[in-house]
C-alpha positions as CSV (number, residue, x, y, z in Angstrom):
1,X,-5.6,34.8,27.2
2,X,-4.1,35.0,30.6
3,X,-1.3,38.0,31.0
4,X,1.9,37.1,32.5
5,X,0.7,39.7,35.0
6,X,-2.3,37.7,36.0
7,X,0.0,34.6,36.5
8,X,2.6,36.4,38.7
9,X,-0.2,38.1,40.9
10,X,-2.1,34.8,41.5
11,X,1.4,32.7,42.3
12,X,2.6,35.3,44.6
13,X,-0.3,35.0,46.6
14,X,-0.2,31.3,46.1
15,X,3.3,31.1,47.3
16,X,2.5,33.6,50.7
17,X,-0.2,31.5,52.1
18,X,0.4,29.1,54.9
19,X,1.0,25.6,53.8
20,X,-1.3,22.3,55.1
21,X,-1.6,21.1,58.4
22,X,1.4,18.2,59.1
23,X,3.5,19.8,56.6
24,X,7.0,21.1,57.2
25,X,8.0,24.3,57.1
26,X,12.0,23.3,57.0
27,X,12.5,24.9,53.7
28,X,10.9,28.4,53.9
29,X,8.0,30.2,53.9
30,X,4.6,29.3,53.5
31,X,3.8,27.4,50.2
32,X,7.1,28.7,48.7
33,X,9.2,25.0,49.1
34,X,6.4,23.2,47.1
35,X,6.7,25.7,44.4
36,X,10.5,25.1,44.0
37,X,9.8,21.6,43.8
38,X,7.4,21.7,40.9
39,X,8.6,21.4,37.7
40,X,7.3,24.6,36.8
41,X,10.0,25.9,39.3
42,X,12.6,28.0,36.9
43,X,14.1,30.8,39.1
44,X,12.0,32.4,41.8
45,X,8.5,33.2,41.1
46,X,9.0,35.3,38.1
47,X,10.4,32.6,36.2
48,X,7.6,30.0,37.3
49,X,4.8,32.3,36.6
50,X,6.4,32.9,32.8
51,X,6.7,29.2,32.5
52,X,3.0,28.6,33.2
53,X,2.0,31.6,30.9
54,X,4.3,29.8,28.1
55,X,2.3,26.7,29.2
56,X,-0.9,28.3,28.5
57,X,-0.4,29.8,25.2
58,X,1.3,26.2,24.0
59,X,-2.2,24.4,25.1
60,X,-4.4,27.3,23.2
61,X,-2.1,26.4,20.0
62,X,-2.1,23.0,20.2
63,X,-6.1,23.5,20.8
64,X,-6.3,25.4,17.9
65,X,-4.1,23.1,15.6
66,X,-7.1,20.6,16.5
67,X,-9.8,21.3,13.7
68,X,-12.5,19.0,12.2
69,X,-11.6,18.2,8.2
70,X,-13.0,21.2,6.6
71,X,-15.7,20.1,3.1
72,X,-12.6,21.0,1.4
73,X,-10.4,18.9,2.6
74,X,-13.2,15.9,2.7
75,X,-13.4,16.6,-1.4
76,X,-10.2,16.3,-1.5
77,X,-9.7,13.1,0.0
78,X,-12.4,11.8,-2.3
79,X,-11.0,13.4,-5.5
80,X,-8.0,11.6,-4.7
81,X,-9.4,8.2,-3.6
82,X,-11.3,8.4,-7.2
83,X,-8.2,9.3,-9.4
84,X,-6.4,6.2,-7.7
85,X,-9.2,4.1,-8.5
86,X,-9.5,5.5,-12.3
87,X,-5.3,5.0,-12.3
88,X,-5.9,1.0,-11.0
89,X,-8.9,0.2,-13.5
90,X,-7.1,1.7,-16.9
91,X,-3.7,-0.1,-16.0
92,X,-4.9,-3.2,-15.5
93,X,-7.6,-4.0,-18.1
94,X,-4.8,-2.6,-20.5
95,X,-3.0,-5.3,-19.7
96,X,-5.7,-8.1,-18.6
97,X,-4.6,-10.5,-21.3
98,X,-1.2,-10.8,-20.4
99,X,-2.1,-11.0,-16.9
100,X,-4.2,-14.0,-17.3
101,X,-1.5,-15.2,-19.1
102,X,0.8,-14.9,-16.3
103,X,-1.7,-16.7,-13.7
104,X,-2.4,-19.9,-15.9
105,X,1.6,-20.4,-16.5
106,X,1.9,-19.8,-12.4
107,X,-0.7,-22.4,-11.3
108,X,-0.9,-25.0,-14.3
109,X,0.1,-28.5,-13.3
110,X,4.0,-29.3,-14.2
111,X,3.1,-32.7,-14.5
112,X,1.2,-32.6,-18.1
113,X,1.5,-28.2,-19.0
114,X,-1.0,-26.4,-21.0
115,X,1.3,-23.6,-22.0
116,X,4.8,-23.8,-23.2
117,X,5.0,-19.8,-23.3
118,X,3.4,-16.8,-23.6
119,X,3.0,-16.5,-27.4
120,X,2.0,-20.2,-27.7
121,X,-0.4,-19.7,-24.4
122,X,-2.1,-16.5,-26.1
123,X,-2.6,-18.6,-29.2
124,X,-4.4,-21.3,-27.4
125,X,-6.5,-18.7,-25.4
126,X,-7.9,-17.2,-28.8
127,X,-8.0,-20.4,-30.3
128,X,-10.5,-21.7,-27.5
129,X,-12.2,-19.1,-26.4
130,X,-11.8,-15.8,-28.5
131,X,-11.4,-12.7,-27.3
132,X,-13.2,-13.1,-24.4
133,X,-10.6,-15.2,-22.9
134,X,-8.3,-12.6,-22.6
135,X,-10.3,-10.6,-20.3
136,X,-11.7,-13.5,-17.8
137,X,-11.6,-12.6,-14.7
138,X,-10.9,-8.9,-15.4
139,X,-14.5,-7.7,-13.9
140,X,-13.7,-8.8,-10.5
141,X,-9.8,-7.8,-11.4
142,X,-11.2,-4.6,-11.6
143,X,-13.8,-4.7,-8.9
144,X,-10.0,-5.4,-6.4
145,X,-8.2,-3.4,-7.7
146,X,-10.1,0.3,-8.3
147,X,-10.4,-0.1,-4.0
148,X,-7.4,-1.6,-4.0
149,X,-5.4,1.2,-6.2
150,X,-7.1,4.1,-4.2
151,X,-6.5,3.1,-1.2
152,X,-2.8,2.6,-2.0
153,X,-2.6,5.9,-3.5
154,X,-4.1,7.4,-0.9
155,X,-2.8,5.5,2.0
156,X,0.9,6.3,0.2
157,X,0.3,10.2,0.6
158,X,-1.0,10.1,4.1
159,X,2.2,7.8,5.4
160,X,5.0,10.0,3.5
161,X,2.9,12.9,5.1
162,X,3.5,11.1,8.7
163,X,6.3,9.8,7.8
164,X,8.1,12.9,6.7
165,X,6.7,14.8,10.0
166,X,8.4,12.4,12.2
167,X,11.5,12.2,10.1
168,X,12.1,16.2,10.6
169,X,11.2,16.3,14.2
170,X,13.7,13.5,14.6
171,X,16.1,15.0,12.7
172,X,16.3,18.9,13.9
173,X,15.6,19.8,9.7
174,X,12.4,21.4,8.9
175,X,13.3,21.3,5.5
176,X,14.4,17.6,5.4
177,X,12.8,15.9,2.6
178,X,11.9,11.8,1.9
179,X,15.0,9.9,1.5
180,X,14.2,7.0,-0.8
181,X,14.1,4.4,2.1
182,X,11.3,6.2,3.8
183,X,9.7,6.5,0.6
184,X,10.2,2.6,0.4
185,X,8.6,2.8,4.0
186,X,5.9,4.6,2.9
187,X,4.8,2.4,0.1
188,X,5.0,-0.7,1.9
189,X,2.5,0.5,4.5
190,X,-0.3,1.9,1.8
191,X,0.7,-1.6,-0.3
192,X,0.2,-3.7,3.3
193,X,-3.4,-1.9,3.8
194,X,-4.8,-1.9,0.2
195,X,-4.1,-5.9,0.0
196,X,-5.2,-6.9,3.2
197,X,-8.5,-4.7,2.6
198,X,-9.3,-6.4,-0.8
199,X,-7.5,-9.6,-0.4
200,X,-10.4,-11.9,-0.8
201,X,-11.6,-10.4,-4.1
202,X,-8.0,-11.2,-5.5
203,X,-7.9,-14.5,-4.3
204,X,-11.4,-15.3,-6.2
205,X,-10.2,-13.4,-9.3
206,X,-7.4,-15.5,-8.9
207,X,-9.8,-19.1,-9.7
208,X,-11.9,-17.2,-12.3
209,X,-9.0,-16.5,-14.1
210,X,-8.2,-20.2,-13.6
211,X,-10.9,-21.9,-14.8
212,X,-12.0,-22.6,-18.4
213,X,-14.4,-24.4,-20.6
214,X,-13.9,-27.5,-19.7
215,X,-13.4,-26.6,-15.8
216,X,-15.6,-30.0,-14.4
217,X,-17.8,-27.5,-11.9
218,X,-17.4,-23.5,-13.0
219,X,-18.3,-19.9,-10.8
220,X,-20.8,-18.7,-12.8
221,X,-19.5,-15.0,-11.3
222,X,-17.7,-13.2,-8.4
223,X,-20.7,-13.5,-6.0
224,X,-21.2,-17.3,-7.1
225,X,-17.3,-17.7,-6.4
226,X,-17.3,-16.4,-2.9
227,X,-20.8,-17.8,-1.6
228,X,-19.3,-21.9,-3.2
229,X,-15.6,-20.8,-1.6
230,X,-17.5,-20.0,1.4
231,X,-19.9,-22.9,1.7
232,X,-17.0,-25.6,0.9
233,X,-13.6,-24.3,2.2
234,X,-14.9,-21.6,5.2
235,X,-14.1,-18.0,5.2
236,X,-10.8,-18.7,6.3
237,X,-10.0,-19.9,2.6
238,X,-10.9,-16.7,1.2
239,X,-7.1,-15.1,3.0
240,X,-5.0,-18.5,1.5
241,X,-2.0,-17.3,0.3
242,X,-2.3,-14.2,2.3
243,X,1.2,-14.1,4.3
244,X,3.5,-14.4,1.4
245,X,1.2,-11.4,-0.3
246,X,2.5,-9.2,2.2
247,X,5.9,-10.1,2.7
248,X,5.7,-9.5,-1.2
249,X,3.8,-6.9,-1.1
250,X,6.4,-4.8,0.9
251,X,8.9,-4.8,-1.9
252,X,7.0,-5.0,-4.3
253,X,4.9,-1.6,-3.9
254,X,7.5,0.0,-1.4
255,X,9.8,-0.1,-4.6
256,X,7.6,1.0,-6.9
257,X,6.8,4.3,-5.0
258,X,10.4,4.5,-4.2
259,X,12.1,4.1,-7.3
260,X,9.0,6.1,-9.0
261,X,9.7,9.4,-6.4
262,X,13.5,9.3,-6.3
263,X,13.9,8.9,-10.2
264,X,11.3,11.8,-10.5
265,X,13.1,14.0,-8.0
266,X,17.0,13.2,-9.1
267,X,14.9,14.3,-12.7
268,X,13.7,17.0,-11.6
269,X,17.1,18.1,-9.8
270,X,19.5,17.3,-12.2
271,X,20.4,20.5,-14.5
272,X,20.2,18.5,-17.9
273,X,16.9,17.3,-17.4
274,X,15.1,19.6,-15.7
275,X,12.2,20.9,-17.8
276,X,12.3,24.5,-18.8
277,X,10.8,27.4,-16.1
278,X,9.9,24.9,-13.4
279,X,7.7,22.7,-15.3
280,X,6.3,18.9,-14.4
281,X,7.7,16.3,-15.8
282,X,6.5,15.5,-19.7
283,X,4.1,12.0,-19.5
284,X,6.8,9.9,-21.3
285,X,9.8,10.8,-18.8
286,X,6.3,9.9,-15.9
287,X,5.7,6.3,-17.9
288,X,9.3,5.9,-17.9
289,X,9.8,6.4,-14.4
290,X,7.3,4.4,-13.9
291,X,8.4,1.5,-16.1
292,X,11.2,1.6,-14.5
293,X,9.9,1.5,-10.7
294,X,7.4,-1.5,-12.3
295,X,10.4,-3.7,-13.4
296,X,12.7,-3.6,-9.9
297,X,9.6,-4.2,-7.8
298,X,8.3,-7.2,-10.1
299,X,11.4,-8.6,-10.4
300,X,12.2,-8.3,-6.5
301,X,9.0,-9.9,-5.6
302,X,7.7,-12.4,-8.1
303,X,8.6,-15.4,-6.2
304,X,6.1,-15.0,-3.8
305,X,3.7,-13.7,-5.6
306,X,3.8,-17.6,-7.7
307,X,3.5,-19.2,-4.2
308,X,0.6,-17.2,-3.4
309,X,-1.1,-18.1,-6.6
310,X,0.0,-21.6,-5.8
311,X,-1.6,-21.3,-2.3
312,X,-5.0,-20.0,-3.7
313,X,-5.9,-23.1,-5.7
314,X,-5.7,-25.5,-2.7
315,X,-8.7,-27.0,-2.0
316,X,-10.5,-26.7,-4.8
317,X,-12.4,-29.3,-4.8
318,X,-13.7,-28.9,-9.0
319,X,-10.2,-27.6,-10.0
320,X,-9.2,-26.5,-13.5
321,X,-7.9,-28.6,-15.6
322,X,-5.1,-26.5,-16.1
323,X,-4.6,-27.4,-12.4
324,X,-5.2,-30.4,-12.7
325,X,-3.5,-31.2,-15.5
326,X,-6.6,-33.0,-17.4
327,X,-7.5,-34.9,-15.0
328,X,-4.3,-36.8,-14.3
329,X,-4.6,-35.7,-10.4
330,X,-7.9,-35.0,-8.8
331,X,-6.5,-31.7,-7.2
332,X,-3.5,-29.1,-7.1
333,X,-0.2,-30.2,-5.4
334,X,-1.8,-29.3,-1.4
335,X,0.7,-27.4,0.5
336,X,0.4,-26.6,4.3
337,X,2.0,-23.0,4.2
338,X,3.9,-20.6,2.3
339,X,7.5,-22.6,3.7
340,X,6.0,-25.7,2.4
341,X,5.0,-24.6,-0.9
342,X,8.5,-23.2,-1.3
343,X,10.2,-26.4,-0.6
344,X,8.1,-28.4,-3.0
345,X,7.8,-25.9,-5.7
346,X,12.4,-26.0,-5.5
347,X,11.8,-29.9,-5.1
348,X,9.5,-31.2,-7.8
349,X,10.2,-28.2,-10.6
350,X,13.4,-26.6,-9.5
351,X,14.5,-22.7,-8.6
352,X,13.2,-22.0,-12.0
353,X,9.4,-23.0,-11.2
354,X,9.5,-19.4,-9.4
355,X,9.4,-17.6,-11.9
356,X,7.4,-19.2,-14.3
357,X,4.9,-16.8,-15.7
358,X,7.9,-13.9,-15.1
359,X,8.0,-13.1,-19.1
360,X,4.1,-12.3,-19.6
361,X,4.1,-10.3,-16.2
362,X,7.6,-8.5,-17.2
363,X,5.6,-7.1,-20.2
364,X,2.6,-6.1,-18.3
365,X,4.1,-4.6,-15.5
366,X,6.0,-2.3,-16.6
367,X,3.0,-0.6,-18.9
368,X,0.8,-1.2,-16.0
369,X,2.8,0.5,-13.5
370,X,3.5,3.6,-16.0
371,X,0.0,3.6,-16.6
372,X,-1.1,3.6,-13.0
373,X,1.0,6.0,-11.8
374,X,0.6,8.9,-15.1
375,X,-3.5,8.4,-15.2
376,X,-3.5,8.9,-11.4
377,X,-1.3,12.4,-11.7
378,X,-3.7,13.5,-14.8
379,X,-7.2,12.6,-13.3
380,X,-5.5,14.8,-10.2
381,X,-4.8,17.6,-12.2
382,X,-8.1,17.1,-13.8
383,X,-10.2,17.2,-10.8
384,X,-7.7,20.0,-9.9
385,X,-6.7,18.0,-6.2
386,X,-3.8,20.0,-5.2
387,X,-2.2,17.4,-3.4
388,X,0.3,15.3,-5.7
389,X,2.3,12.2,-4.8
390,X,5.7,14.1,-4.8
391,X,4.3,16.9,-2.5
């Protein structure tokens, strides 16, 4: 490194010489005037010499801050991105049944229903198609939502991270921690990424689910799906419903992170709770946490989510008949938007319509939420990743 000496020696000598031709000389001597103009200018050439030797040791910092991930790191990264995808798979094929359940009582035609409720709609599911029927759909549920569920994990820990950088610097406080509305800021950006990255495979989960039995034309799989989708509606039609998923998506999954990390911390903080000696948090007060954060964002959000199922089955040309209501229309109620299928959803079925499906997915979500978020702390103390959620 450069010695302040060095600097001082080199400006003087600098600041002695003449200055160009067709310059003026008004201001003093030789290339002294141009020297007080600079910025680096602080009180005579002591001063500016120290400031360019602070300069110089602030650049060889930041140079050195500036490091390629190390293998560590990298299997890190991946430890995580596997224990979010292990947290997304056990959550939701725990609760597949009822999630089907939730998506036939969203989409089925009000004109002539299938379903008058979830017990009655279970019934018929086994009745018809066994035990299988409660999982349809669940393979390519699964095959969304293990990307979908480590991404989000792992997208929430690196936007707190920047998040919570920027919030300090801002504030002055190098100890400032995450308030709960950047948490909520935090989640709706990893919840905005993981559904726009695997938003096609829920919108054809979303029609295998759908269809049954006596379905006039049925996928015979997920790669069946997307190649008819493709051929018949364009590419496009694999993003319908796509807007009011991530205007949902913000409450929904900024919520759940939010309400998960501020209950944990005001837990953790709170003198009659705190577990003895510094410990974590026991997995029942985790799944309740998490039950908790599952039930605000759910209940929050579930409009939109029925108006993106809604906007998923238009233009399907070989409809369900649960769609379809038997046969009584040739397709579903076509909308032109997510406005437009608000406006006739209120119209022809009333406020209410907008939550239909709410008790099934009430059930669900709030073991499916717990579920996600304790299996993705164990399978990181597991893998022994030192980076947790709260950190």
């Amino acid at each position: 490194m450069v010695s302040q000496t060095d600097v001082t020696s080199r400006f003087n000598k600098f600041a002695d010489q003449d200055p160009p031709e067709g310059s003026s000389q008004g201001m003093g001597q030789g290339n002294t005037a141009y020297c007080q103009n600079s910025p680096l200018y602080v009180d005579g050439k002591d001063g500016a010499a120290a400031t360019l030797v602070t300069l110089a040791q602030e650049a060889k910092l930041a140079t050195e801050e500036v490091k390629v991930p190390s293998s560590n790191a990298i299997l890190s990264i991946c430890k995580s991105l596997i224990a979010g995808g292990v947290a997304g798979g056990v959550s939701r094929t725990a609760v597949a049944p009822l999630e089907r359940m939730k998506i036939l009582l969203q989409v089925q035609n009000p004109f002539n229903p299938k379903y008058s409720g979830t017990i009655q709609g279970l019934k018929s599911i086994w009745g018809s198609e066994g035990i299988r029927g409660f999982f349809k759909g669940n393979g390519t549920n699964c095959a969304r939502i293990i990307p979908n569920s480590a991404v989000k994990f792992f997208a929430y820990e690196e936007a707190s991270k920047s998040i919570l950088w920027a919030y300090r610097k801002e504030s002055g406080q190098p100890d400032a921690e995450l308030t709960p509305v950047l948490r909520l800021g935090a989640g709706a950006c990893a919840g905005i990424i993981a559904m726009s990255a695997t938003y096609p495979m829920d919108m054809v989960r979303g029609r295998l689910t759908v269809q049954t039995q006596d379905s006039p034309y049925r996928y015979k799989g997920m790669y069946h799906a997307f190649r008819t989708i493709i051929q018949e509606e364009g590419a496009r039609a694999l993003y319908k419903g796509w807007l009011p998923s991530v205007i949902g998506v913000v409450p929904y999954v900024g919520l759940n992170f939010a309400v998960y990390e501020s209950l944990k911390d005001w837990i953790l903080k709170h003198p009659h709770w705190q577990p003895d000696d510094g410990a974590d948090l026991a997995v029942l007060t985790k799944l309740g946490c998490g039950a908790a954060a599952g039930t605000v964002g759910q209940t929050v959000a579930y409009p939109l989510d029925v108006i993106r199922r809604r906007l998923q089955m238009v233009g399907w040309k070989s409809a369900s008949p649960i769609v379809t209501a038997d046969g009584q229309v040739k397709q579903p109620m076509q909308y032109t938007g997510m406005v437009d299928a608000f406006r006739k959803t209120v119209k022809y079925e009333g406020v209410g319509a907008l939550y239909k499906g709410l008790v099934p997915n009430s059930v669900k979500v709030v073991p499916s939420i717990a579920l996600a978020f304790v299996t993705y702390e164990l399978m990181k103390d597991l893998m022994g990743v030192e980076m947790r959620i709260s950190d």
